[in-house]
C-alpha positions in Angstrom: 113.9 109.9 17.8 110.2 109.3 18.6 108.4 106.0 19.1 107.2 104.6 16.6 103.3 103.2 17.4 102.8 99.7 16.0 100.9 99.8 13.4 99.1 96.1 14.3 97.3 97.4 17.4 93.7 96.9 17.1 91.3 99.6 17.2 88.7 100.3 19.5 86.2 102.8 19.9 85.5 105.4 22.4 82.8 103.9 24.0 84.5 100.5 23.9 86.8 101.8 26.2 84.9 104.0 28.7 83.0 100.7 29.1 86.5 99.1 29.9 87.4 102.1 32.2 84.0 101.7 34.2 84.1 97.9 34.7 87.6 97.7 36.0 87.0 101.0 38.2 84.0 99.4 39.5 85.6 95.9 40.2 88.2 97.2 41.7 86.8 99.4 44.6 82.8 97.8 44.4 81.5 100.2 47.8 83.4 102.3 49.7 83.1 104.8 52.6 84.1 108.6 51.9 84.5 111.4 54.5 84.5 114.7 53.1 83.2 118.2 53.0 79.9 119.1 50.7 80.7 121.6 48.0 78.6 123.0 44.9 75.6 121.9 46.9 72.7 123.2 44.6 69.7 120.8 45.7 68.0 118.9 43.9 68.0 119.2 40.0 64.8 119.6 37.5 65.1 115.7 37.5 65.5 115.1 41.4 68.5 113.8 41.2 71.7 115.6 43.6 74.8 116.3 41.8 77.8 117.7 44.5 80.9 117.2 44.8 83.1 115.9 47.9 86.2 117.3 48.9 89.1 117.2 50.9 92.7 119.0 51.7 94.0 117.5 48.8 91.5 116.0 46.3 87.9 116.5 44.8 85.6 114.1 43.5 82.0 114.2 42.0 79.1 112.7 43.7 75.4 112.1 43.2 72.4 111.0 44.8 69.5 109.6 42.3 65.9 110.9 43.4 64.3 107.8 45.4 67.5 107.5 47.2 67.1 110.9 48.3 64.1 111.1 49.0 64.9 108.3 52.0 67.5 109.9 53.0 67.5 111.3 57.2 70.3 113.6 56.6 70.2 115.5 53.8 73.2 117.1 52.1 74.4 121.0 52.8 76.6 122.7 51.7 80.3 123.0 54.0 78.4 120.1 55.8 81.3 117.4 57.1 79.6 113.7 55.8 80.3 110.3 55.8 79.1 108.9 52.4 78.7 105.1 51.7 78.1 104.3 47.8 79.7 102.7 45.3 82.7 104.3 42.3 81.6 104.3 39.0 82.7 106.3 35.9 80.3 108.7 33.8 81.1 108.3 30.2 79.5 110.7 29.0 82.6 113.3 30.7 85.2 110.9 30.4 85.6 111.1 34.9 84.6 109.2 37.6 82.5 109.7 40.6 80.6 108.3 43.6 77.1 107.3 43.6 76.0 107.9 47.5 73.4 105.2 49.2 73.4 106.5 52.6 74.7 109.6 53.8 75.8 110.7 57.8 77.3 114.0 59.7 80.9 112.8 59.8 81.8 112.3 63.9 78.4 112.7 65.0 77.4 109.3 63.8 77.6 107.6 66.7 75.9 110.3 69.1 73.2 110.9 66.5 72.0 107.0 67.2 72.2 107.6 70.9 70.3 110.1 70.6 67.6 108.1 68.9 68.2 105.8 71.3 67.4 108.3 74.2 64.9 109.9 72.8 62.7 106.6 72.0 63.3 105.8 75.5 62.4 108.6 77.1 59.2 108.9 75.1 57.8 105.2 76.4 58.5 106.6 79.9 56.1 109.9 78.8 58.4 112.7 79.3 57.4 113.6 76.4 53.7 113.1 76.4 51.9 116.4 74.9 48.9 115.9 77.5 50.7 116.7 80.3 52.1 120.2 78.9 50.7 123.0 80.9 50.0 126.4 79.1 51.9 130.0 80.3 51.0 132.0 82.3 49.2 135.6 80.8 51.3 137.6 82.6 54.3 136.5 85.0 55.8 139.0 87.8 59.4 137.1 88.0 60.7 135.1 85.4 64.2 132.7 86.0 66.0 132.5 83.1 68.8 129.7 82.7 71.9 130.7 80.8 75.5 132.0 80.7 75.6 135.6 82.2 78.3 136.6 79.8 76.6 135.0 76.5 74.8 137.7 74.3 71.3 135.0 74.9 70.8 136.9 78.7 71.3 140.3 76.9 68.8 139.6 74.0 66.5 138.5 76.2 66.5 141.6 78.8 66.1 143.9 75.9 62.9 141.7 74.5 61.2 142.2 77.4 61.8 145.7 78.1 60.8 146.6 75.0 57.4 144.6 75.4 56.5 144.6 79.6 59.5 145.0 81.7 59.4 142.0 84.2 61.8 141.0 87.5 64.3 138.5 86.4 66.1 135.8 87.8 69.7 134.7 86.4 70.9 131.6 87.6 73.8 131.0 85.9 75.2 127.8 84.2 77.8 126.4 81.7 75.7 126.0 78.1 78.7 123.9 76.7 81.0 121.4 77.6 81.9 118.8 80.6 79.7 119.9 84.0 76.8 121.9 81.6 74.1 119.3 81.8 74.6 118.8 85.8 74.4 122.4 86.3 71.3 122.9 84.0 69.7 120.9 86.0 70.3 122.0 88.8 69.2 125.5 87.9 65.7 124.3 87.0 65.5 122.6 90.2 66.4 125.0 92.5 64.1 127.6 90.9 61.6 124.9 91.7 63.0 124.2 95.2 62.0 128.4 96.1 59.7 129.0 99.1 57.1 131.7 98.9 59.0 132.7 102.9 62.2 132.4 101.1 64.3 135.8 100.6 64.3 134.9 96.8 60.5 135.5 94.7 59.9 132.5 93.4 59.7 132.2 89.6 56.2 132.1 87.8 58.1 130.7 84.6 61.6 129.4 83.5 63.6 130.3 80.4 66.3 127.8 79.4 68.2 128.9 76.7 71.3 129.2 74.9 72.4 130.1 71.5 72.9 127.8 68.3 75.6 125.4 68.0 76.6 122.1 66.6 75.0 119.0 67.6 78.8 118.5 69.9 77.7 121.5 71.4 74.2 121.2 71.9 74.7 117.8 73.8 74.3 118.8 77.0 70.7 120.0 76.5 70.4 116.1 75.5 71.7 114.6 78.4 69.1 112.0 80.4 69.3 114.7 84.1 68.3 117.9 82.0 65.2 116.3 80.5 63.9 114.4 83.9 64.7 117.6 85.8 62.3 119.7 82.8 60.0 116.7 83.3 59.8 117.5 87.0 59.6 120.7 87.1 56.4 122.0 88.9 57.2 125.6 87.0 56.4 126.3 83.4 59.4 126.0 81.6 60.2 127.4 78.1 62.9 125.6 76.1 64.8 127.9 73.8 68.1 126.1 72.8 69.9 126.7 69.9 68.3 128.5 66.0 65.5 127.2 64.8 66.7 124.4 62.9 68.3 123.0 65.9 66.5 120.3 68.1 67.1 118.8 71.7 65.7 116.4 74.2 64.8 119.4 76.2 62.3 120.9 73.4 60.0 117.6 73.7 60.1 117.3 77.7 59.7 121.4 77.9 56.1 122.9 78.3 56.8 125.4 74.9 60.0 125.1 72.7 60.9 128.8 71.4 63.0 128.5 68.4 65.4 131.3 70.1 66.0 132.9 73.2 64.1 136.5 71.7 60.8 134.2 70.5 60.8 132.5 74.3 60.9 136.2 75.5 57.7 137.3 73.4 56.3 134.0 74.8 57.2 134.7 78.2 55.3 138.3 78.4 52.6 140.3 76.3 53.1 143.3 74.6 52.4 146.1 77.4 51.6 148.6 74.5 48.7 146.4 73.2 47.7 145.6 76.4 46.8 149.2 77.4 45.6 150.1 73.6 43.2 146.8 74.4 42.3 147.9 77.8 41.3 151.5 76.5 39.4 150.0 73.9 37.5 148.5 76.1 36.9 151.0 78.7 35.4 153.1 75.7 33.4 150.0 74.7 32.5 149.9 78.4 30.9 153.2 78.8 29.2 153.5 75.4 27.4 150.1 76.3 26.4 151.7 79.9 24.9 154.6 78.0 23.0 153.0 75.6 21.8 150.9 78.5 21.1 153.9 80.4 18.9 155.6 77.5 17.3 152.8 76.8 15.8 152.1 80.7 15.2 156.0 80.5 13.1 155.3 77.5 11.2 152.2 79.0 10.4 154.0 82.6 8.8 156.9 80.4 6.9 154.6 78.3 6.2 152.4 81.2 5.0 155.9 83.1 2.6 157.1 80.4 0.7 153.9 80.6 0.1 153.4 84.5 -3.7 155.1 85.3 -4.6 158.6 87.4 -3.9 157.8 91.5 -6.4 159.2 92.4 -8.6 156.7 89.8 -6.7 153.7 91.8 -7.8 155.0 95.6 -11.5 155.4 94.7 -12.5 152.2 95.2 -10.6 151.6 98.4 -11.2 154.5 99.5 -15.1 153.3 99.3 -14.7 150.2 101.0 -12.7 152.2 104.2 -15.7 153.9 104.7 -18.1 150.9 104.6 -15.9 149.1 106.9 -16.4 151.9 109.2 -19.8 151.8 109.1 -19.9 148.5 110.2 -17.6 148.5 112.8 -19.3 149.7 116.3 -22.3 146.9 115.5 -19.4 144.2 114.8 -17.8 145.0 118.5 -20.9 145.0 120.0 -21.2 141.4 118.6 -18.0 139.8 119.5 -18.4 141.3 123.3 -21.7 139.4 123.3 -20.3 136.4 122.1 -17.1 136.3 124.2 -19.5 137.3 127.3 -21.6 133.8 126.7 -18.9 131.7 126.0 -17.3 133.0 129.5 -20.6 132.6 131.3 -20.5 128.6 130.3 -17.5 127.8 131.4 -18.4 129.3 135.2 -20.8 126.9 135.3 -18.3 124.0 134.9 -16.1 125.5 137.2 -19.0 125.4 140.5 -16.9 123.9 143.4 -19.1 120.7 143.7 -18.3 119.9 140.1 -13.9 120.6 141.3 -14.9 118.6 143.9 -15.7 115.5 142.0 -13.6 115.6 139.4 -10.7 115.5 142.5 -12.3 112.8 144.2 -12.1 110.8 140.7 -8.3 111.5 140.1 -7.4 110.6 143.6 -9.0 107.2 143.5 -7.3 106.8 140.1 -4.4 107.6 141.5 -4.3 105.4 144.8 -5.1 102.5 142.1 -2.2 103.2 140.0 -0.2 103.2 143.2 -1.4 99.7 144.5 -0.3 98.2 140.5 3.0 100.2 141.3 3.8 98.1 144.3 3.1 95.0 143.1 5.1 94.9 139.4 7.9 96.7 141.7 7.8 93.4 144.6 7.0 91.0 141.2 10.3 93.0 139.5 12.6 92.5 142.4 12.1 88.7 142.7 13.1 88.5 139.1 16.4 90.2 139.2 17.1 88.4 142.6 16.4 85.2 140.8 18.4 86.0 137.7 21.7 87.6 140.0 21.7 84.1 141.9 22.1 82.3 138.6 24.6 84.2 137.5 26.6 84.1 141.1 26.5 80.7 140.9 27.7 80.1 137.0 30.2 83.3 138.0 31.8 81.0 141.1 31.8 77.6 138.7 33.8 79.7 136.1 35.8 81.3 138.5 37.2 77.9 140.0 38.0 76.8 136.1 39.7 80.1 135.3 41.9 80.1 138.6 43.3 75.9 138.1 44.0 77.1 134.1 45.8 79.9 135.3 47.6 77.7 138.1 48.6 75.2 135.7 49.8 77.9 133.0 51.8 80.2 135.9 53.6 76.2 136.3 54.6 75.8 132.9 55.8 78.9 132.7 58.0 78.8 135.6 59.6 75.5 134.5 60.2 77.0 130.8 61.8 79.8 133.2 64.0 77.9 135.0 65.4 76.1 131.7 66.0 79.0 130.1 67.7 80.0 133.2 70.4 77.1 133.2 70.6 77.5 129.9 71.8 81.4 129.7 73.8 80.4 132.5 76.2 77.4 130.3 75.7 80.2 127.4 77.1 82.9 129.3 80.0 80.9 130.7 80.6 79.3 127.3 80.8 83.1 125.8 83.1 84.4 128.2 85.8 81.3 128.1 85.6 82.3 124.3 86.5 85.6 125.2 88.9 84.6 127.4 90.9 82.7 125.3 90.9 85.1 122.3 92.7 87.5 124.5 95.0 85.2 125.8 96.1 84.6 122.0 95.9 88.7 121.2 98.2 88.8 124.3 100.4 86.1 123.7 100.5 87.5 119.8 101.4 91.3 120.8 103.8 89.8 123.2 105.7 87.8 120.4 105.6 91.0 117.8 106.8 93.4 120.5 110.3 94.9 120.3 110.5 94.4 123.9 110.5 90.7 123.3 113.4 91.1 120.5 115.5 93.3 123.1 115.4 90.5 125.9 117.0 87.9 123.5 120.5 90.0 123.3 119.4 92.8 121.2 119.7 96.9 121.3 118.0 99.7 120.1 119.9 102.1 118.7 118.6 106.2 118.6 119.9 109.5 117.8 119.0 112.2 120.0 115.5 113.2 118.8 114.3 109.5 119.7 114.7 108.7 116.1 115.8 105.0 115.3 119.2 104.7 113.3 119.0 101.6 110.8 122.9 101.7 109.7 126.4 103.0 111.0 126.3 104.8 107.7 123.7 106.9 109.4 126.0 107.7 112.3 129.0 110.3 112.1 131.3 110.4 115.0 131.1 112.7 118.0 127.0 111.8 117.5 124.9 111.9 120.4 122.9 108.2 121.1 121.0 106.4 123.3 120.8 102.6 123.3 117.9 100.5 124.8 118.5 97.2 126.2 115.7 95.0 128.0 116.8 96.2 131.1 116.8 100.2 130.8 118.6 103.0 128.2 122.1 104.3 128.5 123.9 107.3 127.0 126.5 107.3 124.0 128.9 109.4 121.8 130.2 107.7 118.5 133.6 107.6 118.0 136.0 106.8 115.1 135.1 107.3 111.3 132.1 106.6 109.7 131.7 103.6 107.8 131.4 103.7 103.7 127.8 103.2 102.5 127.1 99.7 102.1 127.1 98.6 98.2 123.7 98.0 96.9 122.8 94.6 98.3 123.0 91.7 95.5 119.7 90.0 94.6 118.0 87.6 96.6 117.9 84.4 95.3 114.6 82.9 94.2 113.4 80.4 96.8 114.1 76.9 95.7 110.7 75.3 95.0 109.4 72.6 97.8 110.9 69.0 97.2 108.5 66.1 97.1 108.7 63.7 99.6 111.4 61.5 98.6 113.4 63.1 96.9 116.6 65.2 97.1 117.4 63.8 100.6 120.7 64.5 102.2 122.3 62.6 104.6 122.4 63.8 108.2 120.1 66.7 107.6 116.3 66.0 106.8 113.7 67.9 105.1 111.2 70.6 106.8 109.0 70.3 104.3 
């Protein structure tokens, strides 16, 4: 029979109730925290606003994101994309259902590792690692190129083809983990032993570095993040090209590298030119090159016979020198004649100057001068002598009175020192004896101490050592079967034994030790006839 509905319930509307439905769903849960994968990811609509949904093994619910919201938002939603949402449950009356209006929004497990690597990378860049100034550009064309990667990864392969196809270059592998526990250490390493190459070394040393590796999830990428990869890129005295990951992906390494490639092909194209173009360019401008010469050599051409047509007739240009020549010919037996006559008077002047009576004279002159100059000599040399005799008395005698100062100063000094010599003397001496009585007594107490812990000492109070035949020490007659071959040690020597009889039954597992009664104070517990130790 089927329920009957009361006929007294009060009737409420549609709305009336949604409104009831969204308050209670709201005051129940207020904001919550949702992991779960993006789906029907469209972007954002006509209006701005982000309608998805989020979804997990076992249950779907609808999400949105209002436009300013968005718009503030560092990781933006994609679709497959893992996420940590934080927002609050609401209800949308409009489709009778309920969803989640998201506030902030994070890659689900890489929360943590995406603020240490803000963290890093805001450190790093107050150091200047990754200062854009000190970026140094390519070089045009490099003849060996060190490439950082895995050897069996299809990024080595990708990038061998690239440059074949474009200029074939020598290249060095050094081979590394891209991934995983050890990858950062060895990247590292890598860059700075292409940096650590010799130009005696066997090796050629590189004239630019590739690192790369292919894309990945930030998990993955990690190690391109680590604090030794970027110092040693920092460091490096080589041009290095950073090609990690696709394009969207983005590591420490990018900033402190010289050029980021957004993948291993694009850091090949930077690495080399195209050799194709290069020779089309070159032939272009070899033909530029020789038209220019031609035109240069047409033109000169052009000027010399311009320049030719305008000079006058030789023979026009000699006339007038010509003329001269022969005037100056003319003229030139009456100018010898002339100088002779000249030279001949000038020559007949100075013989008279030289007539023996006039020598004569002019000797006697420079003679007395001389004999004068000698007699002036003699007496600054006499004056001269006195004074440096006078002077090298003074200083005998202030050299004697400072002499006689120096030698009682350096008497009384060589004292002093002698008696600090002899204290110092009887001093090492109560030293040295005191250190050696120290010494002395400390190995009296080692002696004394090795003497006390020695078995030797044990054996001479009544004790033996007991060993089987290898020299082996036995520690219980259940150790020993009969007909057994032993030797005992007594203070006094060793002696030869064979066991006899049947061997004893293990020994049951010894009970436990009782715990230590605690120390008595003084005063109490006393016993009569035996006292305390304590």
């Amino acid at each position: 029979m089927a329920d009957i509905v009361p006929s007294n319930t009060p009737e409420i509307s549609v709305s009336d109730l949604s409104a009831a439905i969204k308050r209670t769903v709201e005051d129940a849960f207020g904001y919550v925290r949702l992991r779960g994968e993006v789906s029907g990811f469209k972007g954002p609509s006509g209006s701005g606003h982000v309608y998805f949904r989020l979804k997990d093994e076992g249950a779907t619910i609808e999400a949105v994101i209002w436009k300013g919201v968005y718009g503030r938002l560092k990781v933006k939603p994609q679709e497959g994309l893992e996420v940590i949402a934080t927002g609050r449950v609401t209800t949308f009356p409009g489709s009778s259902k309920y969803q989640v209006v998201i506030e902030s929004l994070e890659p689900a497990g890489v929360g943590a590792l995406m603020a240490l690597l803000e963290e890093r990378r805001r450190k790093l860049t107050a150091e200047g690692l990754f200062d854009p100034a000190r970026k140094r550009p390519l070089p045009f064309l490099p003849t060996v190129i060190g490439v950082v990667t895995s050897p069996t990864g299809a990024v080595i392969r990708d990038i061998l083809h690239r440059l074949e196809d474009r200029f074939p270059r020598t290249v060095l592998v050094w081979p590394v983990r891209v991934q995983g526990e050890g990858s950062a250490a060895e990247v590292a390493a890598a860059i700075r032993g292409f940096n650590a190459i010799g130009p005696d070394d066997d090796l050629p040393r590189p004239d630019v570095i590739i690192v790369a590796r292919g894309g990945g999830s930030l998990e993955d990428l990690w190690g391109f993040n680590e604090e030794i990869v970027v110092r040693a890129a920092f460091e490096s005295a080589i041009p290095l090209i950073s090609a990690v990951g696709h394009e969207t992906d983005t590591t420490l390494i990018d900033f402190a590298a010289d050029r980021r490639a957004p993948t291993p092909t694009a850091a090949a194209e930077m690495a080399v030119p195209v050799r194709a173009d290069l020779v089309a360019e070159t032939q272009g401008l070899g033909r530029r090159l020789g038209l220019a010469v031609a035109r240069g050599m047409e033109g000169r051409r052009t000027e010399l016979r311009a320049a030719a047509r305008a000079l006058p007739d030789a023979e026009r240009l000699l006339e007038t020198a010509r003329q001269r020549l022969d005037a100056a010919g003319e003229r030139l037996p009456n100018a010898l004649a002339a100088n002779a006559g000249a030279h001949r008077a000038r020559l007949l002047r100075a013989a008279g100057r030289l007539a023996p009576g006039v020598l004569r004279l002019r000797i006697d002159r420079s003679r007395d001068r001389i004999e004068a100059l000698s007699g002036r000599a003699a007496t600054a040399l006499t004056r001269g002598t006195e004074t440096r005799r006078l002077g090298f008395s003074t200083l005998a005698e202030r050299l004697k009175r400072s002499l006689g100062v120096y030698a009682r100063s350096q008497t009384d000094r060589i004292g002093r020192a002698g008696e600090r010599l002899a204290a110092i003397e009887a001093r090492s001496t109560r030293a040295m004896d005191l250190v050696l009585r120290r010494c002395r007594d400390r190995l009296d107490a080692a002696s004394k101490l090795l003497t006390a812990l020695s078995y030797q000492g044990v054996l001479a109070r009544g004790f033996a050592l007991v060993r089987d035949a290898e020299g082996r020490p036995l520690r219980s007659a259940a150790a020993i079967g009969p007909g057994r071959a032993l030797a005992i040690e007594f203070a006094d020597g060793r002696i030869a034994a064979t066991a006899e009889g049947e061997a004893p039954p293990a020994s049951p597992k010894p009970a436990p030790r009782p715990a230590e009664p605690k120390p008595r104070k003084a005063g109490e517990g006393k016993t009569e006839g035996q006292g305390t130790l304590f």
